[in-house]
CHARMM-style PDB file with segment names, atoms N, HN, CA, C and O in Angstrom:
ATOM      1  N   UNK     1       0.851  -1.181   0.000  1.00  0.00      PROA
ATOM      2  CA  UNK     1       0.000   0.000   0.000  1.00  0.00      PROA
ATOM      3  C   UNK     1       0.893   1.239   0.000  1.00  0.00      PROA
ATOM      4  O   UNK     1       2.010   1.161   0.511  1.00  0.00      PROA
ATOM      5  N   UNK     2       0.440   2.433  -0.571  1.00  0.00      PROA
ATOM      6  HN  UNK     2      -0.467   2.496  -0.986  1.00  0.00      PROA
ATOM      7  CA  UNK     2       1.042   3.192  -0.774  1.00  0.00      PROA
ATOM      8  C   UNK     2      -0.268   4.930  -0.100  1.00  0.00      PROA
ATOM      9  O   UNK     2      -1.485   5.047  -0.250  1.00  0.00      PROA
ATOM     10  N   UNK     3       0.384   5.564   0.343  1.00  0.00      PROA
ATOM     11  HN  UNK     3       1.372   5.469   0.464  1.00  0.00      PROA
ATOM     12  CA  UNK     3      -0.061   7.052   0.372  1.00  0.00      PROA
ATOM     13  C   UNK     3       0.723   7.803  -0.435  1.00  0.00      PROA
ATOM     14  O   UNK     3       1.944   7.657  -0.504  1.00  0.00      PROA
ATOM     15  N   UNK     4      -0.204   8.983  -1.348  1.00  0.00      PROA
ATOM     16  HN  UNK     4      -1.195   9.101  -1.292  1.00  0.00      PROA
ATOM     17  CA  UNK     4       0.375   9.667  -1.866  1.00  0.00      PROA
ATOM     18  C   UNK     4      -0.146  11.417  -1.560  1.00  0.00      PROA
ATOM     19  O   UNK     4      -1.085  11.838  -2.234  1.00  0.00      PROA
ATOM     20  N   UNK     5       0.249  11.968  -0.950  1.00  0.00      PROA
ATOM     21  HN  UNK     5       1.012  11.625  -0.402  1.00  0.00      PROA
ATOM     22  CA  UNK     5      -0.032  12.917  -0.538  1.00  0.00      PROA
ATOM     23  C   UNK     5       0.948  14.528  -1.249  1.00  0.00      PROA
ATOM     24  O   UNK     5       2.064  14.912  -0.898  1.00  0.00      PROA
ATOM     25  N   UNK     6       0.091  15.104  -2.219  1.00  0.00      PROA
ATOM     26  HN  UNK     6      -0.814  14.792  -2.504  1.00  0.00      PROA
ATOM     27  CA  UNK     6       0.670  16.460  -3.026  1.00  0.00      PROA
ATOM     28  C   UNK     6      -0.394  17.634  -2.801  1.00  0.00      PROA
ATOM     29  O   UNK     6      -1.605  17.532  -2.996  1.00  0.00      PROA
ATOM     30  N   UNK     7       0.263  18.720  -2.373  1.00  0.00      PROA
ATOM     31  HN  UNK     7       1.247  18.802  -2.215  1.00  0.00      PROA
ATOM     32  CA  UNK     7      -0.385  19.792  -2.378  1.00  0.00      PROA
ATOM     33  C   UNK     7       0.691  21.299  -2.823  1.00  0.00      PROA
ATOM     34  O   UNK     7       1.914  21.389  -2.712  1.00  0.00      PROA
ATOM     35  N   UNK     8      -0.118  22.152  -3.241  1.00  0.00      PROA
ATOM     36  HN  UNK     8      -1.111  22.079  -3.331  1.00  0.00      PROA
ATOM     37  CA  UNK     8       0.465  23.283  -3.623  1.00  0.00      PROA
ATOM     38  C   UNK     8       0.309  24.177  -2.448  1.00  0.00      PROA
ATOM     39  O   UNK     8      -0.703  24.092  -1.753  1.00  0.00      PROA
ATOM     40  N   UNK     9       1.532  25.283  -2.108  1.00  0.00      PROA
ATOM     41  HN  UNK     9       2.354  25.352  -2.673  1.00  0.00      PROA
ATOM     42  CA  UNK     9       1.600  26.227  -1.376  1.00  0.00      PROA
ATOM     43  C   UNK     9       1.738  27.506  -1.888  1.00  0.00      PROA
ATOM     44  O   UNK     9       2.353  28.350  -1.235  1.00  0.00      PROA
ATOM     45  N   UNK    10       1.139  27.831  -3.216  1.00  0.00      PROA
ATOM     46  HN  UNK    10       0.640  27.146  -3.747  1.00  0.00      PROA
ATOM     47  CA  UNK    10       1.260  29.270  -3.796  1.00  0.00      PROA
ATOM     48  C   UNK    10       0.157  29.917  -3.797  1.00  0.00      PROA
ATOM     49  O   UNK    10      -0.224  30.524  -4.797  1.00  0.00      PROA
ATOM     50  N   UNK    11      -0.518  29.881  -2.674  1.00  0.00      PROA
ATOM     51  HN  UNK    11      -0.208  29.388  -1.861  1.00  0.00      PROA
ATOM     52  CA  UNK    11      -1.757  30.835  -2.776  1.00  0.00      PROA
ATOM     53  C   UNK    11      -1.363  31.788  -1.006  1.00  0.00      PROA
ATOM     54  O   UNK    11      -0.428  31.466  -0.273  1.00  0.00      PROA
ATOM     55  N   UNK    12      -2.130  32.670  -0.781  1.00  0.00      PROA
ATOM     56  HN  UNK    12      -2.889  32.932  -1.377  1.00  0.00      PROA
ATOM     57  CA  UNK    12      -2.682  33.348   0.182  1.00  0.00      PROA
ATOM     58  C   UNK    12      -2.417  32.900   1.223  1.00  0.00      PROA
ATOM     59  O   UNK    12      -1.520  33.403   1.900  1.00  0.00      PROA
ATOM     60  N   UNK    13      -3.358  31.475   1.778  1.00  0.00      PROA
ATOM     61  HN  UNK    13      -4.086  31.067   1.228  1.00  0.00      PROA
ATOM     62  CA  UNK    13      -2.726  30.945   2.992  1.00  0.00      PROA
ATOM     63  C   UNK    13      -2.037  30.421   3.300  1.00  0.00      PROA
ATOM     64  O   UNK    13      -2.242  29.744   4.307  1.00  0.00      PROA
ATOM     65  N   UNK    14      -0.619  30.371   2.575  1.00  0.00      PROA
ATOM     66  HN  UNK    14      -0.452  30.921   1.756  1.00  0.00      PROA
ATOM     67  CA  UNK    14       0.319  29.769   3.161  1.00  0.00      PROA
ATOM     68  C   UNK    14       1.543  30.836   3.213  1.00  0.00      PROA
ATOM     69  O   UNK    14       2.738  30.682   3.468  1.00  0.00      PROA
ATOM     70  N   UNK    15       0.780  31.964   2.876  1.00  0.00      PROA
ATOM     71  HN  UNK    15      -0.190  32.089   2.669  1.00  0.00      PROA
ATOM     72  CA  UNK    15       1.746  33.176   2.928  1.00  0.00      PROA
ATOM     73  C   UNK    15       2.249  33.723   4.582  1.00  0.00      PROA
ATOM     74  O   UNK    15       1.474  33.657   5.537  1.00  0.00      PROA
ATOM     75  N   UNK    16       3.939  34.356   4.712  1.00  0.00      PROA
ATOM     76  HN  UNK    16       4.568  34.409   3.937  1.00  0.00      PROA
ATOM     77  CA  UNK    16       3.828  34.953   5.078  1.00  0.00      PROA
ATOM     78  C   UNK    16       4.435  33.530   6.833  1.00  0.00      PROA
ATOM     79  O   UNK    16       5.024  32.455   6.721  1.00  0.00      PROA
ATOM     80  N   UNK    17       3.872  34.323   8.335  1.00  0.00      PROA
ATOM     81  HN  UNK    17       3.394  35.197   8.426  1.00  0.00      PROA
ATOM     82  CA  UNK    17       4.498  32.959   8.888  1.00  0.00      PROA
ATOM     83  C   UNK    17       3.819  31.710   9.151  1.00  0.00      PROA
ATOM     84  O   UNK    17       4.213  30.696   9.726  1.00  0.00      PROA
ATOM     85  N   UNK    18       2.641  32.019   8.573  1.00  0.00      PROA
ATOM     86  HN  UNK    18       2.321  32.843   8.106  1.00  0.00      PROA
ATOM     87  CA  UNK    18       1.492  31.024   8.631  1.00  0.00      PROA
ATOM     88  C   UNK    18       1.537  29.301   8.012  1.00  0.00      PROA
ATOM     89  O   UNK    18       0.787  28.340   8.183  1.00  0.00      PROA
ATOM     90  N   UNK    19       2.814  29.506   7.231  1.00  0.00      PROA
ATOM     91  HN  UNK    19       3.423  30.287   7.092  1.00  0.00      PROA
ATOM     92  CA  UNK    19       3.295  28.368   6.475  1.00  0.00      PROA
ATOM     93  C   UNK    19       2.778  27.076   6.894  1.00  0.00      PROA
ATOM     94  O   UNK    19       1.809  26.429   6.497  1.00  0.00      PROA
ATOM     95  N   UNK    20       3.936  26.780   8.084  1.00  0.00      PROA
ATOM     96  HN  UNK    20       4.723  27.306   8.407  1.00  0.00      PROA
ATOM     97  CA  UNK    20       3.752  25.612   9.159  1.00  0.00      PROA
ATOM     98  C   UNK    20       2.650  25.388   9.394  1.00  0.00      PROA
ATOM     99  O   UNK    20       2.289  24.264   9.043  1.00  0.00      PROA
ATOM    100  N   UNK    21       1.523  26.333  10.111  1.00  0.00      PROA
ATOM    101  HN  UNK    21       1.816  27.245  10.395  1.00  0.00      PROA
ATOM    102  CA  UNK    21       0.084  25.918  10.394  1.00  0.00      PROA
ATOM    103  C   UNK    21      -0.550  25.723   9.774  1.00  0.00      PROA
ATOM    104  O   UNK    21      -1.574  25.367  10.358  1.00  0.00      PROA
ATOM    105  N   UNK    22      -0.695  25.710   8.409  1.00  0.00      PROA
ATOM    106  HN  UNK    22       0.137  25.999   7.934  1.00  0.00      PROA
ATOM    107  CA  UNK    22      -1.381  25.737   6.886  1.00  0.00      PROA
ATOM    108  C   UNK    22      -0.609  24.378   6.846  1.00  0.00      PROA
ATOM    109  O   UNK    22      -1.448  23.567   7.237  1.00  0.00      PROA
ATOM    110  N   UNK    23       0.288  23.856   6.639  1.00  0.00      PROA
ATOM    111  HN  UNK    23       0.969  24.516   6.322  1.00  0.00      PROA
ATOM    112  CA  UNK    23       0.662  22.588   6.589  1.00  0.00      PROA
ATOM    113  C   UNK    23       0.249  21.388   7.175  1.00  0.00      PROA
ATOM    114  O   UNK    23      -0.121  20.347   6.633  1.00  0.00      PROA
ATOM    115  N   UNK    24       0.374  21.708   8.491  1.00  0.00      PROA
ATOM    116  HN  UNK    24       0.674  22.554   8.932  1.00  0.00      PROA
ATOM    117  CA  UNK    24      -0.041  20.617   9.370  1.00  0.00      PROA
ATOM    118  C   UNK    24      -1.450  20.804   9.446  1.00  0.00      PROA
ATOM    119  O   UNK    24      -1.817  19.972  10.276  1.00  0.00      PROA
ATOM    120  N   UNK    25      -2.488  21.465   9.023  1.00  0.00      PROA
ATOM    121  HN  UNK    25      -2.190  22.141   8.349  1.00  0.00      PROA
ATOM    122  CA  UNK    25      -3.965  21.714   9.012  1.00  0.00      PROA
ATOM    123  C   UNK    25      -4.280  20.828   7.668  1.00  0.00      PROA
ATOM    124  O   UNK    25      -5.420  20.365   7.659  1.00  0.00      PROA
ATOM    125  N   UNK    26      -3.534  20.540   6.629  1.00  0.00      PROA
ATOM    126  HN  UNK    26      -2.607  20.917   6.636  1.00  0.00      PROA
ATOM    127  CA  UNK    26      -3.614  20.117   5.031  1.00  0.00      PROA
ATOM    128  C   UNK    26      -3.451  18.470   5.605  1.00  0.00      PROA
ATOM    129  O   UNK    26      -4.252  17.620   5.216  1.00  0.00      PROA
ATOM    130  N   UNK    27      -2.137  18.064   6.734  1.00  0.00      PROA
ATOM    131  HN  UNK    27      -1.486  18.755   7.050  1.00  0.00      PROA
ATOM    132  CA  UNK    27      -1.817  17.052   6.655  1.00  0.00      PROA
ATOM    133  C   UNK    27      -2.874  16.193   7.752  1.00  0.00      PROA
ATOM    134  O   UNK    27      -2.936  14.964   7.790  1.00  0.00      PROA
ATOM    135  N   UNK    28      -3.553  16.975   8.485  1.00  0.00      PROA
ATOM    136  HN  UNK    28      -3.503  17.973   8.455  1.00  0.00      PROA
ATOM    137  CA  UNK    28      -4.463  16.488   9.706  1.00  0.00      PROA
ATOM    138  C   UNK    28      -5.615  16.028   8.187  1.00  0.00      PROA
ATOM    139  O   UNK    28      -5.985  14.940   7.748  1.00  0.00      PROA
ATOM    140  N   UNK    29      -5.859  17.347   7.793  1.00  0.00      PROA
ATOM    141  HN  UNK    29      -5.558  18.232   8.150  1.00  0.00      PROA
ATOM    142  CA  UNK    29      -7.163  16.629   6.417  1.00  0.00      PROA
ATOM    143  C   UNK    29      -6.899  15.419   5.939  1.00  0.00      PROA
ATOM    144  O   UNK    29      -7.765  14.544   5.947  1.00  0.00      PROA
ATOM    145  N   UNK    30      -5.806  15.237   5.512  1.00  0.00      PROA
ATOM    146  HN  UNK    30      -5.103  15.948   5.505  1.00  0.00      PROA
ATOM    147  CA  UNK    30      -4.806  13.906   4.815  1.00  0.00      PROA
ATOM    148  C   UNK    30      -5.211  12.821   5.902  1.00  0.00      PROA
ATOM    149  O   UNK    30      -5.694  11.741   5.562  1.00  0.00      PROA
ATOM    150  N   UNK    31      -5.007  13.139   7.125  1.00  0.00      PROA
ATOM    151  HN  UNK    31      -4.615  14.016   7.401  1.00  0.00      PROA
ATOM    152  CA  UNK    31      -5.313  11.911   7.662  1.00  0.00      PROA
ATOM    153  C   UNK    31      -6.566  11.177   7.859  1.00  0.00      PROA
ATOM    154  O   UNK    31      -6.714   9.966   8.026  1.00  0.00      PROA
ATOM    155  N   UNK    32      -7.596  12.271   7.802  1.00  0.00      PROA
ATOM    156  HN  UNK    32      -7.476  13.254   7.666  1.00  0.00      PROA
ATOM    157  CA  UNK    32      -9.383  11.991   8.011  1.00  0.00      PROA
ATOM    158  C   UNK    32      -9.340  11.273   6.302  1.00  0.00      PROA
ATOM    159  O   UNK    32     -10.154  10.463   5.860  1.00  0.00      PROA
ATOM    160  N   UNK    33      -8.535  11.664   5.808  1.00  0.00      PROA
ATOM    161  HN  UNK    33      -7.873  12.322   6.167  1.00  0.00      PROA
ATOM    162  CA  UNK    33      -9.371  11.273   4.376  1.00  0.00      PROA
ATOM    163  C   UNK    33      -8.279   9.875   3.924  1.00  0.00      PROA
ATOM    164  O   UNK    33      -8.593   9.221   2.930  1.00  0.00      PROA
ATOM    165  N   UNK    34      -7.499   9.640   4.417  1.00  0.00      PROA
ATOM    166  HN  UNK    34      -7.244  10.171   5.225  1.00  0.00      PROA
ATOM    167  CA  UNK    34      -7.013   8.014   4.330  1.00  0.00      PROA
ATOM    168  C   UNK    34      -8.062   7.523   4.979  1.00  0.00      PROA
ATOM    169  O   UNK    34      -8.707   6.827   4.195  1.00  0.00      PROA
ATOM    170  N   UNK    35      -8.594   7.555   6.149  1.00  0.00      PROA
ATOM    171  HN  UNK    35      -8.070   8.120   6.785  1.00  0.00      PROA
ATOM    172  CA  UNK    35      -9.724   6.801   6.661  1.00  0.00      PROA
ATOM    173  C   UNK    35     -10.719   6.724   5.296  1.00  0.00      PROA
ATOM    174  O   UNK    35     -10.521   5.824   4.480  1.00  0.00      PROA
ATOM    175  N   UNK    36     -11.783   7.695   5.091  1.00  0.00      PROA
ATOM    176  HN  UNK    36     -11.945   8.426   5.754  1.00  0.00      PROA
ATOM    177  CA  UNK    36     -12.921   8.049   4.179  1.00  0.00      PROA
ATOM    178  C   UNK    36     -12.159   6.937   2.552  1.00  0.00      PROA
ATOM    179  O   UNK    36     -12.892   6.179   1.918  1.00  0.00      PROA
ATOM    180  N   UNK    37     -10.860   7.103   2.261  1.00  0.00      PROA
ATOM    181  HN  UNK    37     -10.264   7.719   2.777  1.00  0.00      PROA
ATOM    182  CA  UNK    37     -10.665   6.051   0.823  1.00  0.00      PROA
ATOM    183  C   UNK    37     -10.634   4.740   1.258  1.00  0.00      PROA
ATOM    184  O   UNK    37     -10.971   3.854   0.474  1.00  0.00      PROA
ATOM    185  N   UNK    38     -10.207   4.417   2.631  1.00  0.00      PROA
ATOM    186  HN  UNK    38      -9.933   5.138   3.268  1.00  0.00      PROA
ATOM    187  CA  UNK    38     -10.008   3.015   2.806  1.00  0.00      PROA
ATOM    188  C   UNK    38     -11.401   2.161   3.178  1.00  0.00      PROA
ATOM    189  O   UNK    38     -11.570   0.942   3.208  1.00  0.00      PROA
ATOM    190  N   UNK    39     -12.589   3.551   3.526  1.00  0.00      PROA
ATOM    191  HN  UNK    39     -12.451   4.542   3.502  1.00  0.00      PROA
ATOM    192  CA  UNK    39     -13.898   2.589   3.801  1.00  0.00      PROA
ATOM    193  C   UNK    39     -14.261   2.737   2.767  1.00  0.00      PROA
ATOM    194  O   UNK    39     -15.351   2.183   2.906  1.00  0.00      PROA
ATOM    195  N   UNK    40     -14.244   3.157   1.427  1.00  0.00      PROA
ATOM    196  HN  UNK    40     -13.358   3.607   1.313  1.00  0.00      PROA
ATOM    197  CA  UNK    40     -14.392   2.513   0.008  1.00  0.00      PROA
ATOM    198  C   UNK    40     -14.660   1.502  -0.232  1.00  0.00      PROA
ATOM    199  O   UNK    40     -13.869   0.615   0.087  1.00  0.00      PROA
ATOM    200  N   UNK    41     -15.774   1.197  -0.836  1.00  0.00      PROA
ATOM    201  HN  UNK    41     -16.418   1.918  -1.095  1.00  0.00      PROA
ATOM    202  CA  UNK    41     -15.562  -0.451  -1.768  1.00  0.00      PROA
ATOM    203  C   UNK    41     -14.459  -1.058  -2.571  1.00  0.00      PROA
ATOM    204  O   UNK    41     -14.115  -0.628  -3.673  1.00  0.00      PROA
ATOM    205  N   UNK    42     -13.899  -2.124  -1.934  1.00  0.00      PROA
ATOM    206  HN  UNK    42     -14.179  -2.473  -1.039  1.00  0.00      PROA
ATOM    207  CA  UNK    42     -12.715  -2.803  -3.028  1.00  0.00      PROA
ATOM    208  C   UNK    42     -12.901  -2.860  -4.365  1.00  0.00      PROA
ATOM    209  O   UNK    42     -13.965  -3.322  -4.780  1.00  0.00      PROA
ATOM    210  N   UNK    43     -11.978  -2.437  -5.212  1.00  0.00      PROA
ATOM    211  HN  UNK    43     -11.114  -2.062  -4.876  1.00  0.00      PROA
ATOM    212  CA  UNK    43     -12.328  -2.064  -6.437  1.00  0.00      PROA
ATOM    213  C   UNK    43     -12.949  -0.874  -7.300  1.00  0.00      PROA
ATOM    214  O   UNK    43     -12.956  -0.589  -8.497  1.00  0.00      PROA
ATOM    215  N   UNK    44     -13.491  -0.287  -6.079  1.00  0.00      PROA
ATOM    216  HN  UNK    44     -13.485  -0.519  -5.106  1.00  0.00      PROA
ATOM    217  CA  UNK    44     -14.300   1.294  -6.603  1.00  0.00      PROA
ATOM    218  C   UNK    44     -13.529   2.118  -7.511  1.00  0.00      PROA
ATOM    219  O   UNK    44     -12.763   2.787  -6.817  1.00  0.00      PROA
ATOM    220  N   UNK    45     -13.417   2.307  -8.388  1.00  0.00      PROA
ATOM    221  HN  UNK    45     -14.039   1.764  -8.952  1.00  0.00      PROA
ATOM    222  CA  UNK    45     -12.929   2.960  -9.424  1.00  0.00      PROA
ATOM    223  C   UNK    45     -13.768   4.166  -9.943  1.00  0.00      PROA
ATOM    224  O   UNK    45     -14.748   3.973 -10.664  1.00  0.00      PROA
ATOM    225  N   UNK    46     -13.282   5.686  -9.484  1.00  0.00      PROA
ATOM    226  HN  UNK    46     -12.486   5.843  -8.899  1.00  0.00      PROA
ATOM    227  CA  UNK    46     -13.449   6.778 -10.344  1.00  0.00      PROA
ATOM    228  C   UNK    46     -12.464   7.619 -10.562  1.00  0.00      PROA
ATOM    229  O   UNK    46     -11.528   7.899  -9.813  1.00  0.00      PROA
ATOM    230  N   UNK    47     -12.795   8.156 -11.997  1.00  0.00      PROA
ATOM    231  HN  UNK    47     -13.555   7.929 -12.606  1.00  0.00      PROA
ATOM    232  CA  UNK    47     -12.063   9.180 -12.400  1.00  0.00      PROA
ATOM    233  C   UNK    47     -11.802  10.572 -12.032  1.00  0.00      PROA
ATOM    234  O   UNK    47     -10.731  11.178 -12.002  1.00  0.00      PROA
ATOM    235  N   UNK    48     -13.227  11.039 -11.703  1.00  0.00      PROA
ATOM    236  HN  UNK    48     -14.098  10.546 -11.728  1.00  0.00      PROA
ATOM    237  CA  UNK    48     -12.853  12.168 -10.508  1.00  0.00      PROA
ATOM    238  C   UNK    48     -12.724  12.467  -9.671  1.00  0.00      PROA
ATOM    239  O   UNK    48     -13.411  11.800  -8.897  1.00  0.00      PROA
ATOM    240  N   UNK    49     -12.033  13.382  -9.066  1.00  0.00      PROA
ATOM    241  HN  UNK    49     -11.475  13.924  -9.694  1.00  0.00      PROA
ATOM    242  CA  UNK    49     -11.699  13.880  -7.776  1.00  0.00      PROA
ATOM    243  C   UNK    49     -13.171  13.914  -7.000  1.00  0.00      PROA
ATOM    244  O   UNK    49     -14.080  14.656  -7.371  1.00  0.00      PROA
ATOM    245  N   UNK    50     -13.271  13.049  -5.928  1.00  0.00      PROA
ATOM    246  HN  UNK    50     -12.532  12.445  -5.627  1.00  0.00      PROA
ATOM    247  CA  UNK    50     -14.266  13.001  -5.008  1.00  0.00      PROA
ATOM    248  C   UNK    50     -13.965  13.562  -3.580  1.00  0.00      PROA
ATOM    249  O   UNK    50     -12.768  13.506  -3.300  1.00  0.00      PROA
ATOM    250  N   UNK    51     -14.652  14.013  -2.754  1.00  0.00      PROA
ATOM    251  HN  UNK    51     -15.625  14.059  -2.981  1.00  0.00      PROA
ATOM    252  CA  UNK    51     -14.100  15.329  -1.721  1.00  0.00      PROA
ATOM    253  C   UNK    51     -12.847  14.038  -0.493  1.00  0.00      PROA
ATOM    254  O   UNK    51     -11.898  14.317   0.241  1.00  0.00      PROA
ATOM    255  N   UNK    52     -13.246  13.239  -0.696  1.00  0.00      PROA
ATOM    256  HN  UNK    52     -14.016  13.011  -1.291  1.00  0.00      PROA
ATOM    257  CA  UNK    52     -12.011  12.311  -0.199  1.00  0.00      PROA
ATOM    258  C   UNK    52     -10.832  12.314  -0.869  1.00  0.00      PROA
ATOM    259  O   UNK    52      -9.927  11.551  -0.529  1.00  0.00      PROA
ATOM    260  N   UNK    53     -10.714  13.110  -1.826  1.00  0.00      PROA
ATOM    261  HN  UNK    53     -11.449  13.729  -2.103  1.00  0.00      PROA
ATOM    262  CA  UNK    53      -9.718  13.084  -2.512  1.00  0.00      PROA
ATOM    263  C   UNK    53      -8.875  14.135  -2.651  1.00  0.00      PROA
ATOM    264  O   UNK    53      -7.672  14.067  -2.904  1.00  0.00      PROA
ATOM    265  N   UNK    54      -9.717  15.386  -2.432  1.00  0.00      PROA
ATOM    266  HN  UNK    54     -10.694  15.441  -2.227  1.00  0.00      PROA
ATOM    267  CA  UNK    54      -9.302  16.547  -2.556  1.00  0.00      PROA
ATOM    268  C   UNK    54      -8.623  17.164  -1.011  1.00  0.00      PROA
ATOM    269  O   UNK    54      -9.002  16.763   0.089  1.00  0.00      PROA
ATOM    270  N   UNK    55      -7.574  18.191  -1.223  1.00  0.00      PROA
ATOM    271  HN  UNK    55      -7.266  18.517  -2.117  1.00  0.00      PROA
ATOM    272  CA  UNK    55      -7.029  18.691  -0.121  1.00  0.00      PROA
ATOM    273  C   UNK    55      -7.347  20.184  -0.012  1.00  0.00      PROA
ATOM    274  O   UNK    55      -7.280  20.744  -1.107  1.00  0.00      PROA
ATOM    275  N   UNK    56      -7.709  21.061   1.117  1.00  0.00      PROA
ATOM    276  HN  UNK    56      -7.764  20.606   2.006  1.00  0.00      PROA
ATOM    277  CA  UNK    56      -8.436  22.223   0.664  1.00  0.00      PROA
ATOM    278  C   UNK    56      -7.299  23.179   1.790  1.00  0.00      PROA
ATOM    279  O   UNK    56      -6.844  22.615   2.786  1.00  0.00      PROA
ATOM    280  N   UNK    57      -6.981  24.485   1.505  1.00  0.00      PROA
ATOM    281  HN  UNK    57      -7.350  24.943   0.697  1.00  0.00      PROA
ATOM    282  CA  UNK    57      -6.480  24.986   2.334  1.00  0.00      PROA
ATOM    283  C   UNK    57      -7.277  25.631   3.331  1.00  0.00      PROA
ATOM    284  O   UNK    57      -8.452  25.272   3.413  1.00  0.00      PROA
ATOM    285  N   UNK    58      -6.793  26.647   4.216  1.00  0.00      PROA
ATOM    286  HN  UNK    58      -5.838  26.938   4.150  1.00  0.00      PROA
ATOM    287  CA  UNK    58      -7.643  27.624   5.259  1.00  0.00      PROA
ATOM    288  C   UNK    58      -9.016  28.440   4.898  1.00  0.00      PROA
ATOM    289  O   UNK    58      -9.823  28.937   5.684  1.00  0.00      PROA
ATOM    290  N   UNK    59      -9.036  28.423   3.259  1.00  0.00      PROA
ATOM    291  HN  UNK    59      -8.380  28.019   2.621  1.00  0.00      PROA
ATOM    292  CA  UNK    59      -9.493  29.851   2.713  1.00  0.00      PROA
ATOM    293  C   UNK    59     -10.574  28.940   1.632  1.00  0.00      PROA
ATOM    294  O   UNK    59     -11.491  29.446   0.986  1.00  0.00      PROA
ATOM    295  N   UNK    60     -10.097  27.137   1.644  1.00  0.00      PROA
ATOM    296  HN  UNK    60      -9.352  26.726   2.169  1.00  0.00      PROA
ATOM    297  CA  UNK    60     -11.620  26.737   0.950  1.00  0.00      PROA
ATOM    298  C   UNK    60     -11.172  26.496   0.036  1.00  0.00      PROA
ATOM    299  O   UNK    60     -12.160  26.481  -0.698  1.00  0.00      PROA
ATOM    300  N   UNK    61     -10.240  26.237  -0.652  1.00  0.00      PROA
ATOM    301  HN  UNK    61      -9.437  26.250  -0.056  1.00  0.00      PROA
ATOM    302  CA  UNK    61      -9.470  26.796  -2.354  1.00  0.00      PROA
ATOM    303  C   UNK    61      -8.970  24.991  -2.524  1.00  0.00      PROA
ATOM    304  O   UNK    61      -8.507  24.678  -1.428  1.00  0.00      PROA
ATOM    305  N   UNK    62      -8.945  24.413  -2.982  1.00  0.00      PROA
ATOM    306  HN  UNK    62      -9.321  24.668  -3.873  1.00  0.00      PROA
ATOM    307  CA  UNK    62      -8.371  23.113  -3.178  1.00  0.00      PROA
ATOM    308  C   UNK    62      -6.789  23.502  -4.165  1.00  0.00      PROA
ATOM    309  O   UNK    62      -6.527  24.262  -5.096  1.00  0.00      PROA
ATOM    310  N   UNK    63      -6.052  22.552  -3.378  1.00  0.00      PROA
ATOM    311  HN  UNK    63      -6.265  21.934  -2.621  1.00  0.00      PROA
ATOM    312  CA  UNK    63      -4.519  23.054  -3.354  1.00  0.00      PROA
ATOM    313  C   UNK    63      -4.336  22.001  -3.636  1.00  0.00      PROA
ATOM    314  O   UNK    63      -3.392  22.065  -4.423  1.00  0.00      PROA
ATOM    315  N   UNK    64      -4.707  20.665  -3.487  1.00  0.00      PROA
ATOM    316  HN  UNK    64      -5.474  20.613  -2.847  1.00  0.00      PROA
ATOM    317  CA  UNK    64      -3.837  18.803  -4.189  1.00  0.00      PROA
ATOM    318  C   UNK    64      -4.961  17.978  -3.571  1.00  0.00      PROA
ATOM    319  O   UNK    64      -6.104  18.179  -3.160  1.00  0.00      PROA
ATOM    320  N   UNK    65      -4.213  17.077  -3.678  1.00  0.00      PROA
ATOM    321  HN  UNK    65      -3.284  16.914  -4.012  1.00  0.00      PROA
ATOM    322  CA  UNK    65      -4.927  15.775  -3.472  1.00  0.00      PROA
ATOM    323  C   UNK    65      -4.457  14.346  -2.701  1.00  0.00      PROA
ATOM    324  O   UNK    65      -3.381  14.509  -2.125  1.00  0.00      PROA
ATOM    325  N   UNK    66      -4.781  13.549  -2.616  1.00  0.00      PROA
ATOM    326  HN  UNK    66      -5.655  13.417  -3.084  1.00  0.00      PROA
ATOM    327  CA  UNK    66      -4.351  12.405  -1.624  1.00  0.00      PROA
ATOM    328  C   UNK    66      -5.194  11.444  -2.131  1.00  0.00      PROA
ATOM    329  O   UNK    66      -6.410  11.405  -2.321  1.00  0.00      PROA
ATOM    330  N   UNK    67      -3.744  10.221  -2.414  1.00  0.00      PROA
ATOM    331  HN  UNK    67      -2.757  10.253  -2.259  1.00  0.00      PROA
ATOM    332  CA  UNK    67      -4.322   8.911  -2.864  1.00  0.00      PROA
ATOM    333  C   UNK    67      -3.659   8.045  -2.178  1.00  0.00      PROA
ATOM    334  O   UNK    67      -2.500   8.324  -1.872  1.00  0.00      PROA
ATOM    335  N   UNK    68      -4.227   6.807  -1.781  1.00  0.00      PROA
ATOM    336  HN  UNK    68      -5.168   6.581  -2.030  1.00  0.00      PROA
ATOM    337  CA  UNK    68      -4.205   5.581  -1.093  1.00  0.00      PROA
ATOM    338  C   UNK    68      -4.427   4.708  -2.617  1.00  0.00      PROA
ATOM    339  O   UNK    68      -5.235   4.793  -3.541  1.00  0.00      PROA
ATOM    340  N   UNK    69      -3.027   3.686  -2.254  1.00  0.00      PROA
ATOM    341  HN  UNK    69      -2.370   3.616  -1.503  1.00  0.00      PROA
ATOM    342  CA  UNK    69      -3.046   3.109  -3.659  1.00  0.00      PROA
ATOM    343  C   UNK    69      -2.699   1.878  -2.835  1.00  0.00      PROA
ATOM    344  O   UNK    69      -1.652   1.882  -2.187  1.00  0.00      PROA
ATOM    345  N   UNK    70      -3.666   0.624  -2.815  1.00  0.00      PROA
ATOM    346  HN  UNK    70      -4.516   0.620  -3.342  1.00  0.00      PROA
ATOM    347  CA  UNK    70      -3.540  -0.466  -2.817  1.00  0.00      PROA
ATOM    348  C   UNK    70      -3.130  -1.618  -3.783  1.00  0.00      PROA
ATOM    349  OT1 UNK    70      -3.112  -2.782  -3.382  1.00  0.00      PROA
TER     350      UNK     70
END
C-alpha cells in the first residue's frame, strides 16, 4: 500500500508565517481522508476527484490531493 499525498503552497494561505500551520492543518485533512478512501468499496474505481480526494487549504481553495493506492 502506498499514500500519496501532493499539495500546492502558492496561494494566500500559506503566505507569510502562517506556512507551518497551513501545513499541518492540510496534513491532519490527509489523515481523516485516508480513513474516508479506505472505507471505500474494493475495487471502486473513479475518475474524478471526489471530496475524499481533494485537499483544501484555510481559505476553501483546493490546493492537491491524496491517494491511497492499494
Amino acid at each position: 500500500m502506498r499514500v500519496i499525498i501532493e499539495f500546492e503552497c502558492d496561494n494566500a494561505a500559506f503566505e507569510g508565517r502562517v506556512l507551518q500551520g497551513e501545513v499541518l492543518q492540510i496534513l491532519y485533512q490527509a489523515h481523516v481522508k485516508i480513513g474516508e478512501q479506505l472505507a471505500r468499496q474494493e475495487g471502486c474505481v473513479c475518475a474524478a476527484l471526489e471530496s475524499a480526494d481533494q485537499l483544501r487549504d484555510s481559505n476553501g481553495n483546493t490546493v492537491g490531493k491524496i491517494e491511497v493506492v492499494r
